[in-house]
C-alpha positions as CSV (number, residue, x, y, z in Angstrom):
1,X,19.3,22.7,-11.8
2,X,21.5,22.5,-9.2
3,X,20.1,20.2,-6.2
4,X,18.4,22.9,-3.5
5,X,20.4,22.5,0.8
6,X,19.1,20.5,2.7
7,X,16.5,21.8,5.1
8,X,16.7,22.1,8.9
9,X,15.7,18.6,10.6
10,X,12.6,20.6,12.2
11,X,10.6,18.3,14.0
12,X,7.2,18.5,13.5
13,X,4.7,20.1,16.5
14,X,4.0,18.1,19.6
15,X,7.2,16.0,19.6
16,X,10.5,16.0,20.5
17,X,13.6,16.8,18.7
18,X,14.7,13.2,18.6
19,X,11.9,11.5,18.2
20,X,11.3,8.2,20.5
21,X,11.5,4.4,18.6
22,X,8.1,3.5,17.3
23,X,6.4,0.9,19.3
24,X,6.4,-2.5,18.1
25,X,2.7,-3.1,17.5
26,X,2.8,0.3,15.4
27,X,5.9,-1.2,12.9
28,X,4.1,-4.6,12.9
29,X,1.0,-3.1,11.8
30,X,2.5,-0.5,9.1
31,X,4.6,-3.5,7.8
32,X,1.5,-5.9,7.5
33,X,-1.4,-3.6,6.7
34,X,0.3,-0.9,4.7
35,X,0.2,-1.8,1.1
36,X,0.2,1.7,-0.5
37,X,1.6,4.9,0.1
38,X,-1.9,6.4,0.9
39,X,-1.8,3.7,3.4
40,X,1.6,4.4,4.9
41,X,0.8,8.4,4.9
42,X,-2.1,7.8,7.4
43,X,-1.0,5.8,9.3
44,X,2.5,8.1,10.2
45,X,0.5,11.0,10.4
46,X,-0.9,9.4,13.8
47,X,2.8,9.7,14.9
48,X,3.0,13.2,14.5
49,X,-0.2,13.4,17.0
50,X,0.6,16.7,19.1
51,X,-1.4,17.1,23.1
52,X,-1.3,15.5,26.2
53,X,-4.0,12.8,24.9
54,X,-1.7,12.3,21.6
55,X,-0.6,8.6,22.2
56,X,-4.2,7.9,23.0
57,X,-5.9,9.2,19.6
58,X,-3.1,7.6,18.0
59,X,-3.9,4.3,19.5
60,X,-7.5,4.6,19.0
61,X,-7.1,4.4,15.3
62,X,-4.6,1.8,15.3
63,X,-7.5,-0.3,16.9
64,X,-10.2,1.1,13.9
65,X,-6.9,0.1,11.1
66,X,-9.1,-1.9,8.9
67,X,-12.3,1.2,8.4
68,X,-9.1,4.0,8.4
69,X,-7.1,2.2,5.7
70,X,-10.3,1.2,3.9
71,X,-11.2,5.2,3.8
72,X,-7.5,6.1,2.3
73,X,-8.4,3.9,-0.7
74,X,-12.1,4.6,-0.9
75,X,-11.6,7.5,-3.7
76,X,-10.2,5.4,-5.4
77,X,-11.8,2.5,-5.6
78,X,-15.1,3.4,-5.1
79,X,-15.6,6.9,-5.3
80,X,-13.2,7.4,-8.3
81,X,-13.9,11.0,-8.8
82,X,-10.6,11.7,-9.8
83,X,-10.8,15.0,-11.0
84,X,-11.3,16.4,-7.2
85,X,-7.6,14.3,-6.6
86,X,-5.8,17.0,-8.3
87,X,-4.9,20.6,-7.9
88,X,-3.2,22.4,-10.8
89,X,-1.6,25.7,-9.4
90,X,-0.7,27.0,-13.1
91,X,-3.9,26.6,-14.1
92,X,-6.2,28.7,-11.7
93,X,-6.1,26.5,-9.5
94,X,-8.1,23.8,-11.4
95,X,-9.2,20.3,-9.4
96,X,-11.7,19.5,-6.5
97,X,-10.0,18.7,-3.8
98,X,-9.7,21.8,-1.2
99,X,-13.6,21.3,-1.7
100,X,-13.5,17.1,-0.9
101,X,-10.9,17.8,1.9
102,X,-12.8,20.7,3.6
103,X,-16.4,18.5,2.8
104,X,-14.1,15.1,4.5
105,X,-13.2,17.1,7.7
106,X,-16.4,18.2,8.7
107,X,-17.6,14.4,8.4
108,X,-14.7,13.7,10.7
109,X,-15.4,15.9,13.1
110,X,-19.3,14.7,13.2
111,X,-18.4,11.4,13.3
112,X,-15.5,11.8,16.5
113,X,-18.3,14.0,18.2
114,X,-20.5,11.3,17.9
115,X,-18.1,8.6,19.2
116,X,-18.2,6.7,16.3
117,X,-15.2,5.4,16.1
118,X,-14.7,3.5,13.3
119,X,-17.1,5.7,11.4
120,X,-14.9,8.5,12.4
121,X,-11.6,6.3,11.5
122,X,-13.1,5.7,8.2
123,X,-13.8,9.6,7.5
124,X,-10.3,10.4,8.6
125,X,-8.8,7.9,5.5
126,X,-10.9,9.6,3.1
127,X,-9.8,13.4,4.1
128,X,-5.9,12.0,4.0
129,X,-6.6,10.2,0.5
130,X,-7.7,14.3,-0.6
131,X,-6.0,16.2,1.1
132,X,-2.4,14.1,0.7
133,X,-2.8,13.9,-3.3
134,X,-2.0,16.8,-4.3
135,X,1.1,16.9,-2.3
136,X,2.5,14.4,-5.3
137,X,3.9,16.5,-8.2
138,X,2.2,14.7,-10.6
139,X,-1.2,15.8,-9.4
140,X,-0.1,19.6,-9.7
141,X,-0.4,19.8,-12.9
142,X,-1.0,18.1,-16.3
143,X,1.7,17.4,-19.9
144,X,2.4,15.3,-22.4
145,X,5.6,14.1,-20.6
146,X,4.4,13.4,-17.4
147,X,0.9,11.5,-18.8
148,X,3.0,9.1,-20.1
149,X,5.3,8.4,-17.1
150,X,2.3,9.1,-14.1
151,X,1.6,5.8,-13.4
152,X,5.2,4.4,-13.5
153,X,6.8,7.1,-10.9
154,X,3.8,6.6,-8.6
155,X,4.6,2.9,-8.6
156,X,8.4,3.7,-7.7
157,X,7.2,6.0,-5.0
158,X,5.2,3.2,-3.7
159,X,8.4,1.0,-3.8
160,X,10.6,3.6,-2.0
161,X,8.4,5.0,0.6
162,X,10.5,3.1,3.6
163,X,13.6,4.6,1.8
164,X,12.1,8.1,1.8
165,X,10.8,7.5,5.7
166,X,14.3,6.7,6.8
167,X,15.6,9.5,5.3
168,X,13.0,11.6,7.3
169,X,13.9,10.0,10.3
170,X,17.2,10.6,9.5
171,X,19.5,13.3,7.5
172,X,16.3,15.3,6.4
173,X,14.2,15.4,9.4
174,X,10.6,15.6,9.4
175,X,9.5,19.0,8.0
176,X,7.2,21.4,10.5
177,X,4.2,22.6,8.5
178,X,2.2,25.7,9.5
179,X,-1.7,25.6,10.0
180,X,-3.2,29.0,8.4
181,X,-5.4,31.4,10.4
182,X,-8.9,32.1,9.0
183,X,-11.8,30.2,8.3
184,X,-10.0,28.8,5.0
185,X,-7.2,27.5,6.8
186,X,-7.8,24.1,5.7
187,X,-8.6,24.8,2.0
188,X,-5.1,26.9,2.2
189,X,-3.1,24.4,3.6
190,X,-4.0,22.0,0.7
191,X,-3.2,25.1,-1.7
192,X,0.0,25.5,0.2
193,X,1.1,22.1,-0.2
194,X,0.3,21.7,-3.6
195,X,2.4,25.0,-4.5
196,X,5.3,23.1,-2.9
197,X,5.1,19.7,-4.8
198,X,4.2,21.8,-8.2
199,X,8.1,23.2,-7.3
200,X,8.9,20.1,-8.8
201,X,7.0,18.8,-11.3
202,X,8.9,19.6,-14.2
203,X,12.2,18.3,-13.3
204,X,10.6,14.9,-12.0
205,X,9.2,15.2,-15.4
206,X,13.0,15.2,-17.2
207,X,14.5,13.3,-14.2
208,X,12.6,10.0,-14.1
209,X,14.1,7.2,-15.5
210,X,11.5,4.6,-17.1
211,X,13.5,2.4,-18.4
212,X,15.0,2.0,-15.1
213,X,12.3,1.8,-13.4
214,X,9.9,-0.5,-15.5
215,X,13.2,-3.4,-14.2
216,X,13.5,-2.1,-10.7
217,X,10.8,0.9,-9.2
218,X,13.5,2.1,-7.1
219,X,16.2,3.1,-9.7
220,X,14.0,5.1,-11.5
221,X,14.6,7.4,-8.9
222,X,17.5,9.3,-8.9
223,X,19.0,11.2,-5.4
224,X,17.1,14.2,-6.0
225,X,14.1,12.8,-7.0
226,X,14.2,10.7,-4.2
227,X,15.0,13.5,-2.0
228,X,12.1,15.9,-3.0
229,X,9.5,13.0,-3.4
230,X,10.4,12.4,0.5
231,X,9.9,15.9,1.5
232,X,6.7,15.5,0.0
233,X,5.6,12.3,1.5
234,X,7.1,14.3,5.4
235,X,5.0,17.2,4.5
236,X,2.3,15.2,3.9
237,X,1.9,13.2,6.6
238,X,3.0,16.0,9.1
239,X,0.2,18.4,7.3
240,X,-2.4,15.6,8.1
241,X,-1.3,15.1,11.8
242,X,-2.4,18.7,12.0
243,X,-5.6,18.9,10.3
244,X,-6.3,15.9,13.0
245,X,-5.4,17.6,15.9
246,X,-7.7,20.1,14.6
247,X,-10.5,18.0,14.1
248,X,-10.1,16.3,17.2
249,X,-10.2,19.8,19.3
250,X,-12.7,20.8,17.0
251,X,-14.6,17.5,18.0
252,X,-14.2,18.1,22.0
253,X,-14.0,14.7,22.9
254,X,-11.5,12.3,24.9
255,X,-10.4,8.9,23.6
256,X,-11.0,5.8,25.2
257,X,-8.5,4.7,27.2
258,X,-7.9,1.0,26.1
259,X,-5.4,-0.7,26.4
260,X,-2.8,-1.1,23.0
261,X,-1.4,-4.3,23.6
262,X,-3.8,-6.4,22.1
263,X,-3.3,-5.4,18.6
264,X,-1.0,-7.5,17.8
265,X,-3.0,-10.4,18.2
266,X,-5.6,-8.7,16.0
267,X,-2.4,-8.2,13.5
268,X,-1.6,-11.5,13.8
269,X,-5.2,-13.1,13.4
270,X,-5.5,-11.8,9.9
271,X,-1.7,-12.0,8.8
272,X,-2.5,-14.8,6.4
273,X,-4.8,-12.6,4.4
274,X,-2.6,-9.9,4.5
275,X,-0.2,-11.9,3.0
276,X,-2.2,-12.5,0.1
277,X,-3.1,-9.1,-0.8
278,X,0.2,-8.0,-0.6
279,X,1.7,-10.3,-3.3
280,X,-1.1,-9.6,-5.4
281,X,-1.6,-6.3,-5.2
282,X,2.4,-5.7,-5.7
283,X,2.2,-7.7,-8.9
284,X,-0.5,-6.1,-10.3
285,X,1.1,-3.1,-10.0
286,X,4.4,-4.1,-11.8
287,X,2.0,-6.1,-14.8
288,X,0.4,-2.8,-15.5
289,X,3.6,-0.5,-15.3
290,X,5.1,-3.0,-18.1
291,X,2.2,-2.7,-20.0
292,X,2.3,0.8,-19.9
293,X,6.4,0.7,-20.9
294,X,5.4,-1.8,-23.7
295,X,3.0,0.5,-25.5
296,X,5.3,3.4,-24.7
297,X,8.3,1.8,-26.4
298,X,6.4,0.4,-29.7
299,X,4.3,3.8,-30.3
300,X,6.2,6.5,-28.6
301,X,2.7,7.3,-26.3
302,X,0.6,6.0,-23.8
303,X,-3.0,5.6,-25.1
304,X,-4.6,2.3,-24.8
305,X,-3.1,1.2,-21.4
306,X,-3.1,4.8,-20.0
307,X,-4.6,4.3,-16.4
308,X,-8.5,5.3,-15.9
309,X,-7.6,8.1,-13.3
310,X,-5.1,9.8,-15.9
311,X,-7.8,9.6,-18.6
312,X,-10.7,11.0,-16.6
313,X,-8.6,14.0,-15.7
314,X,-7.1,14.9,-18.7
315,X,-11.0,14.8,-20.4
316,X,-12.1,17.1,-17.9
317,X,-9.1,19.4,-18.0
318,X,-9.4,19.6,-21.6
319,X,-13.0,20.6,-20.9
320,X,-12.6,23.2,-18.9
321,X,-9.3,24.6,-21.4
322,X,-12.1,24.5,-23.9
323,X,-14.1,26.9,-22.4
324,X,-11.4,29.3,-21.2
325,X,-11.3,32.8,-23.0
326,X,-8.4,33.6,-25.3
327,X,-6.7,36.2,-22.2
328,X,-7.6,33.6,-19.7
329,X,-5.5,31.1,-21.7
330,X,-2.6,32.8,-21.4
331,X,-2.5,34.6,-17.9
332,X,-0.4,32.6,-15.3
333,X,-2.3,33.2,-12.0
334,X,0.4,34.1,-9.2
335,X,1.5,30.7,-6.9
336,X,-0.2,31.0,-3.4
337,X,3.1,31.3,-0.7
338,X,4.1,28.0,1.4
339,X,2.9,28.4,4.9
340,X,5.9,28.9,6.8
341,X,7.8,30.3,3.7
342,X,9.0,29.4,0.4
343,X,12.0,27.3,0.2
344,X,16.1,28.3,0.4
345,X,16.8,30.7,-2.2
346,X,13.3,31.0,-3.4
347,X,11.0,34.0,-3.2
348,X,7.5,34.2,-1.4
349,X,4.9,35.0,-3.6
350,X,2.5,37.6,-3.1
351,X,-0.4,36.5,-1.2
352,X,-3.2,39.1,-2.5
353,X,-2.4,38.4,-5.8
354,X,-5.8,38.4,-7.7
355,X,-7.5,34.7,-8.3
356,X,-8.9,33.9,-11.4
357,X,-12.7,33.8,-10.8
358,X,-14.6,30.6,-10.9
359,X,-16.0,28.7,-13.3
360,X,-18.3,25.8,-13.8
361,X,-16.7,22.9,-15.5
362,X,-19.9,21.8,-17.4
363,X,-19.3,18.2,-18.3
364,X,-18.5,17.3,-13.7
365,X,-22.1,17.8,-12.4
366,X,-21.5,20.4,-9.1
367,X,-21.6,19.1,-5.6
368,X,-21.6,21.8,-3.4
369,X,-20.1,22.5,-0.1
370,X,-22.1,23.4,3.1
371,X,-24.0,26.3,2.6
372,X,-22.9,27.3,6.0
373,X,-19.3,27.5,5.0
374,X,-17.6,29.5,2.0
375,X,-13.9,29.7,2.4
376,X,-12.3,33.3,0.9
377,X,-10.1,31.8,-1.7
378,X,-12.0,31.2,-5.2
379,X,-11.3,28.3,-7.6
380,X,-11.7,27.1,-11.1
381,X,-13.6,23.8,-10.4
382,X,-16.9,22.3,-9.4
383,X,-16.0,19.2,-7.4
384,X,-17.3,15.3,-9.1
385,X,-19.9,14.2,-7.0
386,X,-19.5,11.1,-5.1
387,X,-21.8,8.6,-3.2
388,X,-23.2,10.4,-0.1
389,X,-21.2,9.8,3.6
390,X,-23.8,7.1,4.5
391,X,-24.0,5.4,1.4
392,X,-20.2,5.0,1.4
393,X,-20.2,3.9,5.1
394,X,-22.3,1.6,4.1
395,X,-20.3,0.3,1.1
396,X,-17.5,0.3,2.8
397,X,-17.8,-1.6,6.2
398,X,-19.7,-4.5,4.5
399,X,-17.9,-7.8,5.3
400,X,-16.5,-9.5,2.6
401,X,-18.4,-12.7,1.0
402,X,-16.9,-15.7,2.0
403,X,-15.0,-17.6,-0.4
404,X,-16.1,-20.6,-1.8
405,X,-14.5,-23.6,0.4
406,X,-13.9,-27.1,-1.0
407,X,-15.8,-30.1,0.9
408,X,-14.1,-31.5,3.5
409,X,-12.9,-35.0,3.8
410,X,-14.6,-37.1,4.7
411,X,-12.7,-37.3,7.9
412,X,-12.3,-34.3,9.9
413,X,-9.3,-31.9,10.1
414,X,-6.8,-32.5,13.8
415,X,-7.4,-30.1,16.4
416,X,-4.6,-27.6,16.9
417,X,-1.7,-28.0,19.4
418,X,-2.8,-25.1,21.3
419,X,-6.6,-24.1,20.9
420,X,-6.4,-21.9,23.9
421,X,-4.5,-19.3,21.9
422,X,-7.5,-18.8,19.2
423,X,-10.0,-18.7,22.1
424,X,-7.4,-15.2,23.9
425,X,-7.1,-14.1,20.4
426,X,-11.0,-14.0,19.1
427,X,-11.7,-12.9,23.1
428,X,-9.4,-9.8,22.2
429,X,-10.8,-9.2,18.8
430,X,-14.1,-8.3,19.8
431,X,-14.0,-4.8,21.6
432,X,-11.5,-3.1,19.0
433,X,-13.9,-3.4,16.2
434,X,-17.4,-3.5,15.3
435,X,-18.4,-7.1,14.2
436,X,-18.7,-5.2,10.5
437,X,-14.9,-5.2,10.1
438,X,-14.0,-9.2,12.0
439,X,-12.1,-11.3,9.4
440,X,-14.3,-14.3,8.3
441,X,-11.6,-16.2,9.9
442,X,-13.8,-15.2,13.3
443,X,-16.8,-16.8,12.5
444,X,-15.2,-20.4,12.7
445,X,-16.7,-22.7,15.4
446,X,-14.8,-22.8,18.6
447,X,-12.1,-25.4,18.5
448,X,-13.1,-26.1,22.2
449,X,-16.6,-27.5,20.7
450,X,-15.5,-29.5,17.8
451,X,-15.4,-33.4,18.7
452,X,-11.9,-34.4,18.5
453,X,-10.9,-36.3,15.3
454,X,-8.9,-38.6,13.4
455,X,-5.6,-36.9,11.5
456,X,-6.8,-36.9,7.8
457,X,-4.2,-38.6,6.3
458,X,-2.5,-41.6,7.8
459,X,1.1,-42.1,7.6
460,X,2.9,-45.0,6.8
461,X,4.6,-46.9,9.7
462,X,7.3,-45.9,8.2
463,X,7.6,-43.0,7.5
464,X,9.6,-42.3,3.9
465,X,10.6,-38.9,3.7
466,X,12.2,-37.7,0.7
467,X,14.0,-34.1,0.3
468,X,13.3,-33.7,-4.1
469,X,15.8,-30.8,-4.4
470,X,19.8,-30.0,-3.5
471,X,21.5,-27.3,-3.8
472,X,23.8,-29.5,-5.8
473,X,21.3,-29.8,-8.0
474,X,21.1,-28.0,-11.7
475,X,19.6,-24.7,-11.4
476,X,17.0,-26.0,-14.3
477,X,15.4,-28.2,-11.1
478,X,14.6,-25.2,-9.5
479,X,10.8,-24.4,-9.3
480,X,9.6,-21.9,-11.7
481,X,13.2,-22.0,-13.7
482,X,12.6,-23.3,-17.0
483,X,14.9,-24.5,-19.6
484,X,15.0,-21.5,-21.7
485,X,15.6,-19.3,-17.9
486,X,17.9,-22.0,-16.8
487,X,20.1,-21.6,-20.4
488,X,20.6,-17.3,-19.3
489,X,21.5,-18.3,-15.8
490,X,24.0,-20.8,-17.1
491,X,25.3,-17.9,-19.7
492,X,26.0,-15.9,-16.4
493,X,27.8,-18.9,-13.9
494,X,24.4,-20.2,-12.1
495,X,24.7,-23.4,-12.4
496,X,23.5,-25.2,-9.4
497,X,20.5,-23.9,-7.1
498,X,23.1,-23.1,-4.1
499,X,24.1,-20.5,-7.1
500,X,20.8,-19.3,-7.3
501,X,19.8,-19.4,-3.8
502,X,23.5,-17.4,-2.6
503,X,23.0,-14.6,-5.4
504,X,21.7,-11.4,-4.8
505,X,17.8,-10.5,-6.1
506,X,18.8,-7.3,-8.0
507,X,21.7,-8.7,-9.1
508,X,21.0,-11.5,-10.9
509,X,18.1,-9.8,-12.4
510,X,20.4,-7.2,-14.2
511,X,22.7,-9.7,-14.9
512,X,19.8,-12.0,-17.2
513,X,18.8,-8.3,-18.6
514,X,15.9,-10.0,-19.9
515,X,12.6,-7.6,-19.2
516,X,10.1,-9.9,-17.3
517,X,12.5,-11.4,-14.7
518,X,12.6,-8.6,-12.4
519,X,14.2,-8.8,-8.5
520,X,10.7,-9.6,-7.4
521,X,10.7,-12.9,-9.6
522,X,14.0,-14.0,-8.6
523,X,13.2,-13.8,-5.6
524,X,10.4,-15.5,-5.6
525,X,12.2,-18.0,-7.3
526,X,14.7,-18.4,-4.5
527,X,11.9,-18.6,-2.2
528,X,10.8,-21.9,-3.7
529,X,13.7,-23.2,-4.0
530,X,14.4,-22.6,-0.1
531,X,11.1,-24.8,0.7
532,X,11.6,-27.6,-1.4
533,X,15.3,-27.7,-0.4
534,X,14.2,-28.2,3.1
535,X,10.6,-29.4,3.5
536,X,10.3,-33.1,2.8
537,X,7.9,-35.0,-0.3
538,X,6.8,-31.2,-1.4
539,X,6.7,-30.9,-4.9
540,X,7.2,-28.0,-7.1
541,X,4.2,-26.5,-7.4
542,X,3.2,-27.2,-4.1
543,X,6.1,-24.8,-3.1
544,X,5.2,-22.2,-5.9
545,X,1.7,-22.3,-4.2
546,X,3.2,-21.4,-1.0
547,X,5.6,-18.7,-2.3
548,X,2.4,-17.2,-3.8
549,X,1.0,-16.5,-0.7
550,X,3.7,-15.3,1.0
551,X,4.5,-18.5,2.8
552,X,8.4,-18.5,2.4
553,X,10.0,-20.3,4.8
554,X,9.3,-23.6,6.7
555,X,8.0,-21.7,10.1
556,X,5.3,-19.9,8.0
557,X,3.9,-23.4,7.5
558,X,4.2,-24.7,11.3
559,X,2.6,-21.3,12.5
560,X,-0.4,-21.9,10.4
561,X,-3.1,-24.3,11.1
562,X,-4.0,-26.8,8.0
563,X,-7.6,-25.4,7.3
564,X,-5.6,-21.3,7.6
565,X,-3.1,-22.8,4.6
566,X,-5.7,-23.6,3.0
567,X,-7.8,-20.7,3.3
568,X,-4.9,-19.0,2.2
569,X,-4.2,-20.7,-1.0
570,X,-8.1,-21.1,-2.5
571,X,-8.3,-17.2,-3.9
572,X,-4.5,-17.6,-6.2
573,X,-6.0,-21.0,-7.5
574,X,-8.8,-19.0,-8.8
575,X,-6.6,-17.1,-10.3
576,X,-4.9,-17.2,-14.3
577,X,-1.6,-17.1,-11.8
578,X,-3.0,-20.3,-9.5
579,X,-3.7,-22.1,-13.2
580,X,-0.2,-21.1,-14.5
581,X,1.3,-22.8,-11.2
582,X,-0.9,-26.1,-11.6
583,X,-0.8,-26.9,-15.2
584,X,-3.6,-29.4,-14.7
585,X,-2.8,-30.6,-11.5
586,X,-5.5,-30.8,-8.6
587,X,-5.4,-28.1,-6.6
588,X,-4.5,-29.4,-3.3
589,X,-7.4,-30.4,-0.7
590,X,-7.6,-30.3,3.3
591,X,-5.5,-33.5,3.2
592,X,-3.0,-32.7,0.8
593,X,-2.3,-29.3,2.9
594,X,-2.4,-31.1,6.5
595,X,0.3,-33.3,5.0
596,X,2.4,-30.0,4.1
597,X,2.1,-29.2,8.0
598,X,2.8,-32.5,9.0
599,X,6.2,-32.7,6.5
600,X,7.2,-29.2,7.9
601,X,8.0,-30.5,11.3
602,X,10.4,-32.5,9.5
603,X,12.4,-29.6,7.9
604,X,16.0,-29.4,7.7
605,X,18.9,-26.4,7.7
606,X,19.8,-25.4,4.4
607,X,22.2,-28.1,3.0
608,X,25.5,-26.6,1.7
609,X,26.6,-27.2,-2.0
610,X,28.8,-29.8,-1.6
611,X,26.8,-32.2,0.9
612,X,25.4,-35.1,-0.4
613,X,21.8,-36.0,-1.4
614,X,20.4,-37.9,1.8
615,X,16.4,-39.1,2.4
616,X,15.1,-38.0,5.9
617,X,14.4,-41.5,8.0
């Protein structure tokens, strides 16, 4: 199939036809807080915000971040009705979610009537979870090729959504989508998009490339499959900016006019927890995708590690196949039409063409929409039902529990350098949120009322300093590198950990071809290295803690107080991962931590390769 022109860099409604840099509070928070693309789709849709008040709605729910990105996973997570996630245009238009997305929207518009912000933020992450996943060819439709390569390509179009964002900002432009006239408008633009995806389903199908991808996400994509995956992504994110402008006229109210600035200290106030999630989550992801290659490659099919969503709508597809007559089986209901048109060199499909009528898919109990509504187009499906709005509300803007915390020592933690700063930054956390949503980190005594203590830990009057790795060292010293790891790098010309720490991630990971070292690891690996190289008396699992945690260079230490570290490292130490990293070893206390602070402040440049080993006076 030859690979379709490139389409005309329309911008999308309401902006201009180069579109202005992003502010920085809106990259810091997409870079921190986005983990997923559901994440990263709702949050650009808000820069696609057309009107005079657009930058004002936008930065309204940049200030509800934590109940909006919390609503884009809710279906997920807690909901997990998958079956209303999908919409298979061959099929009579089988899946739940024009239902879901028209039921989301009029929470949405309830909730912004109400001023109910972060009720209303959360509302708006649910809708863009529906009405977004079925704009991802692989929720179009359902075979035997794509069930056992679903989970895999949604994991490299994870990896490679800032690759397929700067090609929107750049040689493909942001697509323009259409809204629909009628009362269905919104259960036809989801229609609409999902005929568009579908367009490629089977060639992503035949394109992927596993085996490249189970090593690196991104080279399981190939330029056309990146390029179409990226149209998707734009249209999706565009599509959602519209059903918000919608709901917001729809809604007749005016934003708040706060001020924006003060996001960033909210950003940075829970960065160290971002940190963690973000780790984990991304090698979670890559443990299950290998699981998923390793059963593939020993039995030719993915059955036992096939991923819960995949499984619950493939049962109830077969269901509903089940109960289709023998005709029914083999009529191919006509594709609804694009709005705005089908794509260069394609045809528009009629739009009259007759639907297939609807039937009840018995083993999904029915949920029904509002009585008061009932949009023209017919489907095939009975949405799952799902906890009620209230209920999920509920579920979702419940603080977390707070962790478990070692006893202190018996002597008190120091003060920080500059308690002012905490006192500005929980002073600007409190009107951007309800008190549902603050980060436990909040609920800490003042530092201005605690009683100014001894240091923990008291240094020698001498002070004996030792830096425990080189980069003239053998690369088997390096933290994490085993003998057996240490023997392939040696095979390749690493030798040293300058080697190591000078190579290139995706390099050396081809270059091992060994299956479980993947860029990720090496770097990680490079990380550690980098801290114990320069950070005095740490050891190597103290740096492996660090790296662990996203704590990768010598001024995340200094710009974290001792009782944030170690905040930050007690959830991995619960972990099998925190265990693998300790081997028996204490876990580090308060003291143990405040010396890492303490020994940071001592940190040196990078040695080169060839300067000698020296202890720090």
């Amino acid at each position: 199939m030859a690979e379709p022109a490139p389409p005309a860099a329309a911008p999308s409604a309401g902006s201009s036809t180069e579109r202005p840099r992003l502010p920085l509070l809106f990259r810091v928070l997409h870079a921190e807080k986005a983990k997923s693309t559901h994440h990263k789709l709702a949050l650009d849709a808000l820069t696609h915000l057309s009107g005079e008040r657009s930058v004002h709605w936008r930065n309204l729910f940049l200030r509800q971040v934590e109940p909006l990105l919390t609503g884009t996973k809710a279906p997920d997570k807690d909901f997990k009705d998958f079956a209303n996630h999908v919409l298979h245009v061959r099929d009579g238009l089988w899946g739940g979610a024009p239902k879901k997305v028209r039921e989301w929207y009029g929470v949405l518009v309830e909730q912004l009537a109400a001023r109910d912000w972060p009720a209303a933020a959360y509302a708006a992450g649910v809708l863009s979870h529906y009405y977004t996943d079925p704009l991802m060819p692989f929720h179009t439709g359902q075979s035997e090729a794509e069930k056992r390569i679903h989970r895999a390509a949604e994991w490299s179009c994870t990896k490679s959504y800032d690759l397929f964002r700067s090609d929107l900002e750049g040689p493909l432009g942001w697509p323009t989508v259409a809204v629909p006239s009628g009362d269905d408008w919104l259960e036809r633009m989801t229609i609409d998009g999902a005929a568009r995806a579908h367009e490629f389903y089977d060639e992503l199908c035949t394109r992927y490339d596993f085996a490249a991808g189970v090593k690196n996400p991104q080279a399981g994509l190939d330029g056309v499959c990146r390029r179409e995956l990226a149209l998707c992504c734009g249209h999706a994110a565009v599509g959602f900016a519209r059903i918000l402008d919608r709901a917001i006229e729809e809604a007749g109210q005016a934003p708040p006019r706060a001020g924006v600035s003060l996001i960033g200290f909210l950003t940075a106030f829970s960065k160290p927890i971002l940190w963690l999630t973000r780790k984990l989550h991304d090698r979670g992801d890559r443990a299950e995708v290998m699981r998923i290659w390793k059963e593939l490659k020993k039995t030719g099919d993915v059955v036992k590690r096939l991923p819960e969503e995949n499984r619950v709508v493939r049962e109830a597809f077969a269901a509903y196949q089940s109960e289709q007559q023998p005709e029914r089986q083999t009529a191919r209901p006509a594709l609804p039409s694009p709005a705005g048109g089908a794509r260069a060199g394609g045809t528009r499909p009629e739009q009259d063409a007759p639907r297939p009528r609807p039937r009840m898919l018995s083993p999904l109990a029915p949920r029904e929409v509002a009585d008061e509504f009932q949009p023209s187009f017919q489907s095939s499906f009975q949405p799952v039902p799902q906890p009620d709005f209230e209920q999920a509300l509920k579920q979702a803007f419940q603080p977390p529990p707070a962790a478990p915390r070692p006893p202190a020592p018996a002597a008190p933690p120091a003060p920080r350098a500059e308690p002012e700063t905490e006192a500005v930054v929980e002073r600007a956390f409190q009107p951007f949120a309800a008190p549902r949503f603050a980060p436990p980190q909040a609920e800490r005594p003042q530092p201005a009322e605690r009683p100014r203590p001894a240091v923990p830990f008291a240094p020698p009057a001498e002070p004996s300093l030792t830096f425990r790795l080189h980069p003239a060292d053998p690369v088997v010293d390096a933290p994490g590198v085993g003998p057996k790891t240490a023997a392939r790098f040696l095979k390749i010309g690493v030798e040293t950990v300058g080697d190591l720490l000078s190579g290139d991630p995706h390099d050396l990971a081809d270059r091992l071809d060994t299956r479980w070292v993947v860029p990720e690891v090496v770097r990680d690996w490079q990380d550690a290295a980098n801290l114990m190289c320069r950070i005095p008396n740490l050891h190597g699992h103290d740096v492996q803690i660090l790296v662990a945690v996203g704590v990768t260079d010598p001024d995340d230490v200094l710009g974290l107080a001792p009782e944030d570290l170690l905040g930050l490292t007690e959830p991995l130490l619960d972990t099998s991962e925190g265990e693998r990293i300790l081997r028996g070893s204490a876990p580090p206390d308060l003291a143990e931590v405040t010396n890492w602070c303490a020994w940071a402040k001592q940190a040196r440049p990078l040695p080169s390769a060839d300067a000698p080993r020296r202890a720090a006076a």
